[in-house]
C-alpha positions in Angstrom: -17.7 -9.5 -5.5 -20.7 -11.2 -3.1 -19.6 -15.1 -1.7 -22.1 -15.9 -4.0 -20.5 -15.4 -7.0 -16.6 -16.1 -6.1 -14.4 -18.8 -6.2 -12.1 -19.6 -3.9 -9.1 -19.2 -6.7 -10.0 -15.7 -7.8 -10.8 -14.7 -4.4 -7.1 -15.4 -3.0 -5.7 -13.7 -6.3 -7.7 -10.8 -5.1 -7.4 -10.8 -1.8 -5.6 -8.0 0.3 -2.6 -10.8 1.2 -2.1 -11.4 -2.3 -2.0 -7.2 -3.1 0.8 -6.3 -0.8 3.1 -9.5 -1.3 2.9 -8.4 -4.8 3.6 -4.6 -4.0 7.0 -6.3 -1.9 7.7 -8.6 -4.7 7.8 -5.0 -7.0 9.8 -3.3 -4.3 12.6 -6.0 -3.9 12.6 -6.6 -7.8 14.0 -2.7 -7.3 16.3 -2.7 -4.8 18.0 -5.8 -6.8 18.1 -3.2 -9.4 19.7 -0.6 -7.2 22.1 -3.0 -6.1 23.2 -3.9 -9.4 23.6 0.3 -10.2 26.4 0.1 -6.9 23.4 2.1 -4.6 22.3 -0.6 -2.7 25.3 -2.9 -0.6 25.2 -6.7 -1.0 24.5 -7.3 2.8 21.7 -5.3 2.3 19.7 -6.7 -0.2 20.6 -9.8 1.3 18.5 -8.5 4.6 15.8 -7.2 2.1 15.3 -10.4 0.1 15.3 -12.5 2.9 14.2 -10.5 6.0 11.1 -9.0 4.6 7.9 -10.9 4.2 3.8 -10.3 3.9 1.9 -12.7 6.2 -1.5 -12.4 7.5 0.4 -10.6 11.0 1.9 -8.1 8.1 -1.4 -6.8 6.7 -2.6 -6.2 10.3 0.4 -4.3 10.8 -0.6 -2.4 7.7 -3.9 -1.9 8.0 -2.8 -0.7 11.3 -1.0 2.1 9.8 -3.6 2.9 7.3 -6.1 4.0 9.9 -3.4 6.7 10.9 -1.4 7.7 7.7 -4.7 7.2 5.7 -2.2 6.1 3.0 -2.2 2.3 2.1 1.1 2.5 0.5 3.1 4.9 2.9 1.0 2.0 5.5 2.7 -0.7 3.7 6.4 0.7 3.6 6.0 1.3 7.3 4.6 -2.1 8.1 7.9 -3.9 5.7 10.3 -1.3 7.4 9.9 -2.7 10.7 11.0 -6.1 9.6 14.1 -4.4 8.6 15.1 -1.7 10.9 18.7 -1.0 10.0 18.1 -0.8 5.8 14.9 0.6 5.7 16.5 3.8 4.0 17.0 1.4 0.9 13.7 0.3 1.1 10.9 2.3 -1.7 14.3 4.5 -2.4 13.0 6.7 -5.4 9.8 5.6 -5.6 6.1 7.4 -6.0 3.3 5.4 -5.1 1.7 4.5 -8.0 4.9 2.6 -9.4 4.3 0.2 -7.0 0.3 -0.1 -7.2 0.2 0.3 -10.9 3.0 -2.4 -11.4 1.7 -4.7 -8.9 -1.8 -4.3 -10.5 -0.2 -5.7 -14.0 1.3 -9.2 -12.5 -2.3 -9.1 -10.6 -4.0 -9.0 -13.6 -2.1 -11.3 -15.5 -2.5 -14.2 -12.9 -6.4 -13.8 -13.0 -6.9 -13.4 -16.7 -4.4 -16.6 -17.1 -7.0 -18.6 -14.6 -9.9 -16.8 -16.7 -8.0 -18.1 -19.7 -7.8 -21.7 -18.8 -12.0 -21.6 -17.9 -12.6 -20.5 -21.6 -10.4 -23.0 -22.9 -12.7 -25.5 -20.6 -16.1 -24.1 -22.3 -14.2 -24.3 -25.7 -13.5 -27.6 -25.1 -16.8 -29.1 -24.5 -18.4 -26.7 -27.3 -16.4 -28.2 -29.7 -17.6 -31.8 -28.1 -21.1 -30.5 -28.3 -20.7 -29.3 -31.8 -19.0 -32.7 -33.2 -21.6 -34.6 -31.3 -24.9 -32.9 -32.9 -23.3 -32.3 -36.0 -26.2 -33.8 -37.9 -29.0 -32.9 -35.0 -31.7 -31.4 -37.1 -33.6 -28.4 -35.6 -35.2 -25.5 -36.3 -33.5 -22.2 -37.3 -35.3 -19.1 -36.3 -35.2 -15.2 -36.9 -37.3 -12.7 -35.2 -38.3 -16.0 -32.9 -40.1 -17.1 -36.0 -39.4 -20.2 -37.9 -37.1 -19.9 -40.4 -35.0 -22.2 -42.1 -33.5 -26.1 -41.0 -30.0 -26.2 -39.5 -28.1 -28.5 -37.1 -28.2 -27.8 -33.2 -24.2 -28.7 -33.9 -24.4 -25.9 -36.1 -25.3 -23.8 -32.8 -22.6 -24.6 -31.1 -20.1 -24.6 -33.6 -21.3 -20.9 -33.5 -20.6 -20.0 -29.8 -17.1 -22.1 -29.8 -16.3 -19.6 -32.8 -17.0 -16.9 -30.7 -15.0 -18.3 -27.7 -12.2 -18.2 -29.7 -12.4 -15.0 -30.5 -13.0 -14.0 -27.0 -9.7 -16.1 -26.0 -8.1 -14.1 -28.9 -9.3 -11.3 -27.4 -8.3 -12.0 -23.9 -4.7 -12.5 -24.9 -4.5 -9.5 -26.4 -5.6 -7.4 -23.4 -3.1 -9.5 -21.2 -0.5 -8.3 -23.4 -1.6 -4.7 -23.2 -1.3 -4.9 -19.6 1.6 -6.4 -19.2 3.5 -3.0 -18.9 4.9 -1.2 -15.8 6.5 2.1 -14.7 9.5 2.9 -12.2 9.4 6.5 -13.4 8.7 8.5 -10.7 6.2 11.1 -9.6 5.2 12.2 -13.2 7.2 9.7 -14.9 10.6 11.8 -15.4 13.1 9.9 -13.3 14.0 12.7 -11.1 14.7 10.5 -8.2 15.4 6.9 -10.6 17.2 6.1 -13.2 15.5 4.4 -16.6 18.0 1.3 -16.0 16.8 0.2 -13.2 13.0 0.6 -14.3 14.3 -1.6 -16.9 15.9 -4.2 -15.1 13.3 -4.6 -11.9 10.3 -4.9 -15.1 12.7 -7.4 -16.4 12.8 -9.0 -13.5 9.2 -9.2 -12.9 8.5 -10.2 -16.4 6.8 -7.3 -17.5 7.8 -4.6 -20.2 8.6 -0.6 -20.0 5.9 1.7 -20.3 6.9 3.9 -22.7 5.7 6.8 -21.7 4.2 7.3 -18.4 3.0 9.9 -16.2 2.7 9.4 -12.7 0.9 6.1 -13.7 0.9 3.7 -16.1 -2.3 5.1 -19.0 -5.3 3.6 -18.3 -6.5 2.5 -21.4 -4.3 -0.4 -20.9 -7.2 -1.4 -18.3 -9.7 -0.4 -20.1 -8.6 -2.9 -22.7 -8.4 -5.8 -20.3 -12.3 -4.4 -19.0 -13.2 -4.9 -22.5 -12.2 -7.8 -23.9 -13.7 -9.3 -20.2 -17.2 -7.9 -21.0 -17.4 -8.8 -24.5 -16.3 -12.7 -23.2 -19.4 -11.9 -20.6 -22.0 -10.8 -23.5 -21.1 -13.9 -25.3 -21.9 -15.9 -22.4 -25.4 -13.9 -22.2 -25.5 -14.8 -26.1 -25.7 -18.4 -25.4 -27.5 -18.3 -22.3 -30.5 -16.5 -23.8 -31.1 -19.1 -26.1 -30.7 -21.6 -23.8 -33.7 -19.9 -21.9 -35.5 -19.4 -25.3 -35.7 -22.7 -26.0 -36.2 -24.1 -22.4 -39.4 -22.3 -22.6 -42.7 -24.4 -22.2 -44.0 -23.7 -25.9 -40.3 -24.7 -27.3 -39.0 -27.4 -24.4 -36.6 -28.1 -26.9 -32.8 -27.6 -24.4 -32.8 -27.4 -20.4 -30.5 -26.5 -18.3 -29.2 -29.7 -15.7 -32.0 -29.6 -13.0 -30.7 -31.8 -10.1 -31.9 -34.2 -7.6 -33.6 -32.3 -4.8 -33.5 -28.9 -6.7 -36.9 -26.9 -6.6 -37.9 -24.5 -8.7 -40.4 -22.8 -7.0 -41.6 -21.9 -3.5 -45.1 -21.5 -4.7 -44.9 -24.2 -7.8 -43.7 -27.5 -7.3 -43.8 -28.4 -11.2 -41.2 -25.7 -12.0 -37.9 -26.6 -13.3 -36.4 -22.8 -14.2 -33.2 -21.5 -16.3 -32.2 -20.0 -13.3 -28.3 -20.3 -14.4 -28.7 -19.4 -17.3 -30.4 -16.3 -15.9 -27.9 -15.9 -13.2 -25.2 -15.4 -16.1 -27.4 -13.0 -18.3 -27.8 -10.9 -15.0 -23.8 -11.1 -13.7 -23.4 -9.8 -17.9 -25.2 -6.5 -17.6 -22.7 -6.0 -14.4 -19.8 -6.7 -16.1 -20.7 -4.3 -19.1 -21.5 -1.2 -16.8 -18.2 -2.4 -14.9 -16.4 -1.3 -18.6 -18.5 2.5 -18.8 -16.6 2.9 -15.0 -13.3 1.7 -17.3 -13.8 3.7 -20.3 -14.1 7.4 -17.4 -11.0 5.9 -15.6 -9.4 7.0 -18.8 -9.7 10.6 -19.0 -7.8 12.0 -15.9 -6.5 15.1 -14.4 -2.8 16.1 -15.8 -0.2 13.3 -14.9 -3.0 11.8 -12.5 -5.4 12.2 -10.3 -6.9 9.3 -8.1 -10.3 9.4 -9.2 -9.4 6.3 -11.4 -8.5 4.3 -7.9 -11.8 4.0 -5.8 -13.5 2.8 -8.7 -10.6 0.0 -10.2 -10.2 -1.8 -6.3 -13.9 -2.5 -7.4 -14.5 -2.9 -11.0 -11.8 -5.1 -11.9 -11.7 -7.5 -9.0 -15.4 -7.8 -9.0 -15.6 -8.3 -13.4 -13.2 -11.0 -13.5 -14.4 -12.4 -10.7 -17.9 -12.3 -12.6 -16.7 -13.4 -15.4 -14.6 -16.5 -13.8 -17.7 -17.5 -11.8 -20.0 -17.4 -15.4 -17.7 -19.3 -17.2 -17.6 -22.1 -14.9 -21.0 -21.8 -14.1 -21.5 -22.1 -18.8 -19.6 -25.3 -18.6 -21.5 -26.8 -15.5 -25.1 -26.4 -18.1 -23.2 -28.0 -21.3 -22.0 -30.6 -19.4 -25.6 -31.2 -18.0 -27.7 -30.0 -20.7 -30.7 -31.9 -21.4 -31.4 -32.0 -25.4 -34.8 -32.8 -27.0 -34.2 -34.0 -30.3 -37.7 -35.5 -30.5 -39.2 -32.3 -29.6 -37.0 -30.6 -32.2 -38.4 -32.4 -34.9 -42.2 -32.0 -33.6 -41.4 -28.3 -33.7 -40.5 -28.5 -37.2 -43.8 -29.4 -38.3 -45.3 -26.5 -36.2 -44.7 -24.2 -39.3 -46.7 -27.1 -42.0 -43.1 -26.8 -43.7 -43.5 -23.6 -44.5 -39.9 -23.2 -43.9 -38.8 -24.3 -47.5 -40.4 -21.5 -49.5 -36.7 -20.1 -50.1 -35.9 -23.1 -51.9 -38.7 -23.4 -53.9 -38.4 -19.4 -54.7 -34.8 -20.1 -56.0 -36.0 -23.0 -58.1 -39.2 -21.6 -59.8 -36.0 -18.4 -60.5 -34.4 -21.5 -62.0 -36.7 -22.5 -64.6 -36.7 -18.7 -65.6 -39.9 -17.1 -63.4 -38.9 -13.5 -62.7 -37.8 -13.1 -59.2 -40.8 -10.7 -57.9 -43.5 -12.9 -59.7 -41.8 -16.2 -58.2 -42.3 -14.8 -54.8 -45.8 -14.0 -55.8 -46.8 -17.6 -56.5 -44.6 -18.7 -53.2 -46.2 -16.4 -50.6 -49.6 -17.2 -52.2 -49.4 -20.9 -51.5 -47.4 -20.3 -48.1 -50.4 -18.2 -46.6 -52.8 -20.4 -47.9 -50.8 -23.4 -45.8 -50.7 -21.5 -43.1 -54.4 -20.3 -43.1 -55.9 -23.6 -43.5 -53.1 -25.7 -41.8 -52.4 -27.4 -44.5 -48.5 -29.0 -45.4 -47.3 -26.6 -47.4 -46.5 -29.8 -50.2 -50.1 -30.2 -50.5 -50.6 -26.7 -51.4 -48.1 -26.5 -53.7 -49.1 -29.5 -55.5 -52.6 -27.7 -55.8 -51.2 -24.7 -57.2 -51.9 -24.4 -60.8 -49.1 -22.2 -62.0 -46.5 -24.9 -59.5 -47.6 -28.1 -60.9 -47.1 -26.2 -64.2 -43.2 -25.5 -63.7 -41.8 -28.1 -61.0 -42.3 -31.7 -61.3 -43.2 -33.5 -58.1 -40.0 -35.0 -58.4 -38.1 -32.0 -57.9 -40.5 -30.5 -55.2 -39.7 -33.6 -53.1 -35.7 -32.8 -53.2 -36.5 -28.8 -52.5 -38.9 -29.7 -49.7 -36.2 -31.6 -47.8 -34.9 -30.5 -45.0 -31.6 -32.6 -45.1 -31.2 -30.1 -48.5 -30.8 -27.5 -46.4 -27.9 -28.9 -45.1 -25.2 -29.7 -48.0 -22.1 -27.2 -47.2 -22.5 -27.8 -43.4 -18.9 -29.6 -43.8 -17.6 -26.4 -45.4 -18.6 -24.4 -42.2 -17.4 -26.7 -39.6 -14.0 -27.1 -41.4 -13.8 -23.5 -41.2 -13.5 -23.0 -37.6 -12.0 -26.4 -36.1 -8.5 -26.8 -37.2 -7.7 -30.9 -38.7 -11.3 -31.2 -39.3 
């Protein structure tokens, strides 16, 4: 991923440093296994553990041998057998490349979705705030970008924290999908290992068998992880599209934080743009043809071919990287977001309160008016409100067949918009736990 769009945490995780003391902390987490099966002596492994290391002086070394072997794993085991001369026969004894790479590529993974993880549980955190806090702010719901029916900007929120959880839900699960490795060889028989010590180098690492493996550990493991990542990037474009929507001039309603000395425009000074919210919708559509790249990783030739590897040393650094960089980039707007709650109501009246017409549908249906007729007398008195601008109480009131079936009384209750409102408690209770 571009500077641009990286922090400095994800970029270490991701960073070729991090990669190969990974791949040695796989390789010793085997040789302690050998040792423990009688192949590997004690002085040894002592030598190994403490003799071999990854510095910035080691990847040089590596990428050294790269540019001749044109093999960044046979690069690496050269580069770590230097540093120990006299054992190097122990050293990647039984090993393919891809146990290595693939099992390294799990503990990477974990470590970034855990730091991806704690961001979500940051955006929770202040949606839930946000939700509490406008619990009872009344705005306009809309479908179709049309006015439809009252509800809370809380009510909004409450919505996207909902779908945060799921997303953390989500991202769990993908963590534990890919929290597998394989020690099995070149296509995942053993010839040259033994199952035991696959199982006790995983165990050492923290990770879990791979059940049945081929040369490499199945990819729809990843593609799992690439998944639950770009659905917890589409949400983020959920929210930030109606953040935009209702930053717009004719709405002016939410904005994102605009800062001292920001400018909006090279051409015109008066401009105050969504531009993060944009950013985030943009970085979204990445992440989602990141998972197509994923879902073809899947599919490959026999026990393996490496078509899957050019495109995963880009994909999944670069999506989680994305996906780090949006969610911190979410929390920085909630935390700064201006809120109109004047404007909110002003917008209400746009529609001449046109947008009770369900409830006084359900109560002419009430006093026994067959449904299709009951819209019938509705509609007619909502289009004449809405043709001569006029409250849509007052037209009502001058309906003949209305004044004949709904006291004035009872119109006042159905025409208020704190009506619409009654089981919000029932909602909220719902999705945050103790409410």
């Amino acid at each position: 991923m571009i500077e641009r769009y990286t922090r400095k945490e994800l970029k270490e995780l991701w960073s070729d440093l991090k990669k190969f003391q990974l791949w040695l902390q796989v390789e010793v987490a085997v040789c302690k296994a050998w040792h423990k099966k009688g192949k590997i002596p004690q002085e040894a492994l002592r030598r190994i553990e403490t003799g071999t290391k990854v510095d910035e002086e080691t990847v040089k070394r590596i990428n050294h041998y790269e540019k001749l072997y044109k093999h960044d794993v046979l690069a690496f085991v050269s580069a770590i057998s230097e540093q120990i001369p006299e054992y190097s026969h122990y050293f990647h004894m039984g090993l393919t490349s891809s146990d290595v790479v693939d099992t390294a590529l799990a503990l990477q993974i974990i470590e970034v979705l855990s730091v991806i993880l704690q961001d979500v549980e940051k955006v929770m955190e202040k949606l839930k705030e946000l939700a509490l806090r406008e619990k009872k702010t009344l705005t306009m719901g809309r479908t179709h970008g049309v006015h439809a029916e009252p509800m809370t900007l809380g009510l909004k929120f409450l919505s996207w924290y909902a779908e945060m959880e799921r997303n953390r839900k989500r991202l769990l699960e993908a963590m534990e999908s890919i929290s597998y490795g394989k020690l099995s060889g070149a296509v995942g028989t053993y010839s040259n290992l033994d199952p035991e010590v696959e199982r006790l180098a995983l165990e050492e690492l923290g990770l879990k068998v791979e059940p049945v493996s081929t040369q490499i550990v199945p990819r729809d493991r990843h593609a799992q992880v690439m998944w639950a990542i770009s659905i917890t990037a589409t949400s983020l474009e959920r929210f930030a599209t109606e953040i935009r929507h209702l930053q717009r001039t004719e709405v002016g309603e939410l904005q994102e934080p605009f800062t001292e000395g920001q400018r909006g425009s090279s051409a015109m000074p008066h401009k105050k743009n969504p531009i993060h919210a944009e950013r985030i919708c943009g970085l979204a559509r990445l992440i989602r043809g990141y998972l197509l790249t994923s879902l073809e990783n899947v599919p490959l030739w026999h026990e393996r071919d490496i078509s899957h590897s050019s495109a995963e040393r880009v994909i999944i650094p670069d999506a989680t990287t994305a996906l780090d960089y949006m969610l911190n980039l979410f929390l920085e707007i909630l935390e700064g977001l201006v809120i109109d709650r004047e404007r909110m109501r002003e917008n209400m009246e746009l529609s001449f309160g046109l947008y009770a017409s369900s409830k006084v549908l359900v109560k002419l249906m009430e006093k026994g008016i067959p449904r299709d007729r009951a819209y019938d007398i509705v509609q007619r008195c909502a289009m004449r409100s809405w043709k001569e601008k006029i409250p849509f109480e007052v037209s009502l009131k001058e309906d003949q067949e209305v004044r004949q079936l709904i006291t004035e009384e009872e119109l006042k209750e159905t025409l208020d918009p704190q009506s619409f409102l009654k089981n919000i408690e029932e909602i909220y209770s719902r999705v945050i736990k103790d409410y």
